[in-house]
Structure formats: C-alpha cells, structure tokens
N, C-alpha and C positions, 0 to 999 in steps of 0.2 A: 750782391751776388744773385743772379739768378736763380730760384728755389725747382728751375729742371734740371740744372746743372748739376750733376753727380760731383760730392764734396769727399775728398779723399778723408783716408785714416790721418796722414799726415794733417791736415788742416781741423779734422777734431779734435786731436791731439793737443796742439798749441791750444784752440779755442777753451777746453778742459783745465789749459793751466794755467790760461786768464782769467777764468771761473775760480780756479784755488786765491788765487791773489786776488780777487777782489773778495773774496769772503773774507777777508782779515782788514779790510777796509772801513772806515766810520761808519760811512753812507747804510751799508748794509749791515753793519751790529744793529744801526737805529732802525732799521727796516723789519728784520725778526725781533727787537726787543718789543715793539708793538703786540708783535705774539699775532698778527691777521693773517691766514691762510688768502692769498690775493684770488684764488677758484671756488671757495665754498663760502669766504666770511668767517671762518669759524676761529675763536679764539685759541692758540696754545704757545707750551712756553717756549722760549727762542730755540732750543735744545731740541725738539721737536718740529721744526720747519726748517724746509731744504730750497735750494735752490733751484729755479726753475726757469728755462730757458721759453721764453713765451713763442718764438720760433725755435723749434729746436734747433742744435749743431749738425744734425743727419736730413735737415732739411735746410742748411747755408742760415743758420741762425749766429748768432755773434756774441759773445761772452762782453757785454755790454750795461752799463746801470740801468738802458732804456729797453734792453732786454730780459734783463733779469726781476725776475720775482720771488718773493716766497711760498712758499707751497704747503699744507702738510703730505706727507709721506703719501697718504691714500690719495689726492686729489693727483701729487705728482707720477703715480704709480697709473691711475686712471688713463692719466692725458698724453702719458709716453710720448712718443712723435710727430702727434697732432698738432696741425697749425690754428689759429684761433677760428679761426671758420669750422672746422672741423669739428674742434673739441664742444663750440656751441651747440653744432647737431647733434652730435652726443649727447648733451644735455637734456637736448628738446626729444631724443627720442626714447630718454628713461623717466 
C-alpha cells in the first residue's frame, strides 16, 4: 500500500483484528516471553509489553509477524504513528 494513500476506518479495523489473532499465536508468546522492549532494549515481563505495529495501521502498515513488534507501554505511547525514519529523528533529537 502506498503510505499517501488515505487508509480507511474499515481497513484498520480488520488490520486491529489480525493484531488480536496473532497475539494468541506462538511465534509472538516467544517474542514477549523474552521480556525485550524492540525501541529502548529494556528488559520487562511479557504482561508488560504491547504490540507494536513498526509502520503503523494509520500509516497503510499491516498486522504482519514482519511487522509487528514488542514494545513497552512508554516507548509504544512515544512512537504513536511514526514511521521508522521518523521515530529515529525523535530519538536523535532528545
């Protein structure tokens, strides 16, 4: 999908509940049971890291294993809709 291409409620929607269904999946139990925050490194326990769409769904991102990551709460709350270029200059400019 093109990332100028305006992505409807309807196709977040779906994306949102391919994100539920795969959180009940192996792949990603083993991915939080590690406990890594994929944006800070920081250690925590799996109850404690979220799901994080490395392009978001408001930006034509895809509820995908190759897009999804773990997050904790603060990094995910940080990087809200930002695309990885973006979220880097954030980084670099705090």
């Amino acid at each position: 999908m093109d990332f100028f291409t305006e992505v409807t409620d309807e196709q977040i929607r779906r994306e949102r509940e391919k994100a539920r269904l795969l959180r009940k999946q192996g792949w990603w139990q083993n991915r939080i049971a590690r406990g890594d925050c994929h944006y800070c490194g920081e250690r925590f326990a799996a109850k404690a890291l979220t799901l994080d769409h490395i392009v978001p769904l408001a930006r034509g991102g895809r509820s995908s294993k190759g897009n999804c990551v773990p997050a904790c709460k603060e990094c995910n709350n940080k990087k809200r809709d930002l695309l990885p270029l973006e979220w880097q200059e954030y980084l670099d400019r705090i």
